[in-house]
C-alpha positions in Angstrom: -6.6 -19.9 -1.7 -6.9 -17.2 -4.6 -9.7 -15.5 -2.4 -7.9 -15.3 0.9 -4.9 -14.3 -0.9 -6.7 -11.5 -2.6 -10.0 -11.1 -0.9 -10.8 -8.3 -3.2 -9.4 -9.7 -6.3 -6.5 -8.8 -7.9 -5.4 -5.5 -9.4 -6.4 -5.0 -12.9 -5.3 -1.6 -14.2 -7.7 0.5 -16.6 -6.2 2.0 -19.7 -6.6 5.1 -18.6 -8.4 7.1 -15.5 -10.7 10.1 -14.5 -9.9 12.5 -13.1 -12.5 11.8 -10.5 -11.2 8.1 -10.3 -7.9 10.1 -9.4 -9.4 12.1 -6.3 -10.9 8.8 -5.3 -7.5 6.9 -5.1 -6.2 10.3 -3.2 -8.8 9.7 -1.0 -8.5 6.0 -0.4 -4.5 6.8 0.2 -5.7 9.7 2.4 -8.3 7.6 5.2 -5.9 4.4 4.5 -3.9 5.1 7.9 -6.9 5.5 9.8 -8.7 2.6 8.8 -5.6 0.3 9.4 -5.4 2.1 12.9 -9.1 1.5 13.5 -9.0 -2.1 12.3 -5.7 -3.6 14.3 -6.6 -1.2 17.5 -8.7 -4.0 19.6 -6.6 -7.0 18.5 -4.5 -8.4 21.5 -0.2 -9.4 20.7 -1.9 -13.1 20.1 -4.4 -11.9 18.0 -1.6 -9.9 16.0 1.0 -12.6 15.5 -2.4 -14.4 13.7 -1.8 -15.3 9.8 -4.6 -14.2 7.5 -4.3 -17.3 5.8 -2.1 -20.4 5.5 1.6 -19.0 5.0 0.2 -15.7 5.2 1.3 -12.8 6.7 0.7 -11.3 10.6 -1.5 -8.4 11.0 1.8 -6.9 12.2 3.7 -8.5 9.1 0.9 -6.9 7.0 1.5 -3.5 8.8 5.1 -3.4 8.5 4.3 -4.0 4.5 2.7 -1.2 4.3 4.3 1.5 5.3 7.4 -0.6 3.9 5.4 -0.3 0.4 4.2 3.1 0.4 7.4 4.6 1.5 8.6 2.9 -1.9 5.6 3.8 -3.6 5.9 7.9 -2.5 9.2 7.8 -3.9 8.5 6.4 -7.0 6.4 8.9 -7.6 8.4 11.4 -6.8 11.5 9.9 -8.9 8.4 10.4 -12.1 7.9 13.5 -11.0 11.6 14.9 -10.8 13.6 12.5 -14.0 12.5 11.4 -17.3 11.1 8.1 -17.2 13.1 6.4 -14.4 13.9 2.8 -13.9 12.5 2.3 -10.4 14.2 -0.4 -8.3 12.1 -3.2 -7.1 12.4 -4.9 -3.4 11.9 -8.4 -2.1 8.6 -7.8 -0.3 8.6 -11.2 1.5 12.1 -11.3 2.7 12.0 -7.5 3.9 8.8 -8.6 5.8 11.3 -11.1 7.8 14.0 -8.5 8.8 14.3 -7.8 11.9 12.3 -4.5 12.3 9.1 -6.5 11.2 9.7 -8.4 14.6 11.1 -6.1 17.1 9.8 -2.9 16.1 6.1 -2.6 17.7 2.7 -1.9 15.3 2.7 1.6 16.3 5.9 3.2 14.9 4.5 2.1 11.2 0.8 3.1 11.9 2.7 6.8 12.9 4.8 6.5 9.6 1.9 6.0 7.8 -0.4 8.7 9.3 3.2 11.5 8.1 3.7 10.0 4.8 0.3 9.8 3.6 0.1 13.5 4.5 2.8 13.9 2.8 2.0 11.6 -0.8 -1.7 13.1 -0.3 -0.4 17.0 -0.4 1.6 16.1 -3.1 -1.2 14.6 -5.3 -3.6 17.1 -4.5 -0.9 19.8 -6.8 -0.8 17.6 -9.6 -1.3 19.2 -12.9 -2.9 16.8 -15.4 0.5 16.9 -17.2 2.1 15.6 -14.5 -0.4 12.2 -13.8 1.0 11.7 -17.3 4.4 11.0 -15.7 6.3 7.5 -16.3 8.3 5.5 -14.5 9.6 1.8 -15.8 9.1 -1.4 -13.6 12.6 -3.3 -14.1 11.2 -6.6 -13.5 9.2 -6.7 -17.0 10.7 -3.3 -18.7 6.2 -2.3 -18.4 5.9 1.9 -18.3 3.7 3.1 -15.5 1.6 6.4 -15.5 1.1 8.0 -12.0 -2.9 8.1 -12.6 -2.2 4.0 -12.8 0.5 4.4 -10.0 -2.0 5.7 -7.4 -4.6 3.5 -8.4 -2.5 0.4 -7.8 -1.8 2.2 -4.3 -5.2 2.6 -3.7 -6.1 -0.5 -4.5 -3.2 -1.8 -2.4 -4.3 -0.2 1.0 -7.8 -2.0 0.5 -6.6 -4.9 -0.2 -4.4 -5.6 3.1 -6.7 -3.8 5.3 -9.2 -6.7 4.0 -6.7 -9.4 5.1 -7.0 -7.7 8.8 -10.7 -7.6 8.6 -11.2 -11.0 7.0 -9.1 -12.5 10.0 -11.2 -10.4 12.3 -14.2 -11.6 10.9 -13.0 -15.5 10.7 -11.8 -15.4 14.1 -14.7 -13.9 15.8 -12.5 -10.8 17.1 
């Protein structure tokens, strides 16, 4: 179960990163949109409603999560970027996939959101001064301080990671 739950293992962040580890995760965050485009672009309204695994999430589900994620994720960065070491507020992943939206809203409205705000994150990385990766913010949940170099790696790493759920269910299924 570990392995369809996290096909590409977990995240397991480095004590510190390159700089050319950092235009790496700008780039992974920059093609991410695309990929997720490219990958859920054949698949039928059956083949979308498709867990990835046991009391997993939809492709659509898994969509929906993203952009839901990295909206959060743009403006934690922005809250480092702008306040001294904010407290970030967390959200209930799970449940916000089972509002509403997540069902009635169709795939397309987050791939758009998803193409505009990773323009937008992506400009705003690409201006980063190496004093400002250095930013903090504080996770609530367990009072741990976050760097942005660590930040956009656990966003890079995020991206892959669900666009391997809608490939692995591709790939199981025979789509």
């Amino acid at each position: 179960m570990e392995t369809l739950q996290y096909p590409i293992g977990r995240f397991k962040p480095l004590p510190d990163y390159t700089y050319g580890m950092v235009k790496g995760f700008i780039d992974d965050i920059r093609y991410l949109p695309q990929l997720i485009e490219i990958a859920v672009q054949p698949l039928d309204e059956y083949q979308l409603q498709t867990p990835y695994r046991p009391d997993g999430w939809t492709p659509v589900q898994v969509v929906h999560h993203l952009a839901d994620s990295h909206m959060n994720g743009y403006i934690r960065m922005k809250l480092a970027l702008t306040e001294e070491g904010p407290v970030i507020k967390p959200y209930e992943e799970a449940i916000w996939a089972e509002l509403p939206d997540v069902k009635q809203v169709p795939i397309n409205a987050s791939i758009t959101l998803l193409h505009a705000l990773h323009a937008r994150w992506v400009s705003l990385m690409e201006q980063l001064t190496e004093a400002e990766w250095e930013r903090t913010f504080i996770h609530p949940a367990n009072g741990t301080q976050h760097n942005l170099k660590t930040h956009a790696a656990n966003y890079s790493w995020h991206g892959k990671h669900h666009l391997e759920h809608i490939l692995r269910l591709k790939e199981r299924m025979n789509w």
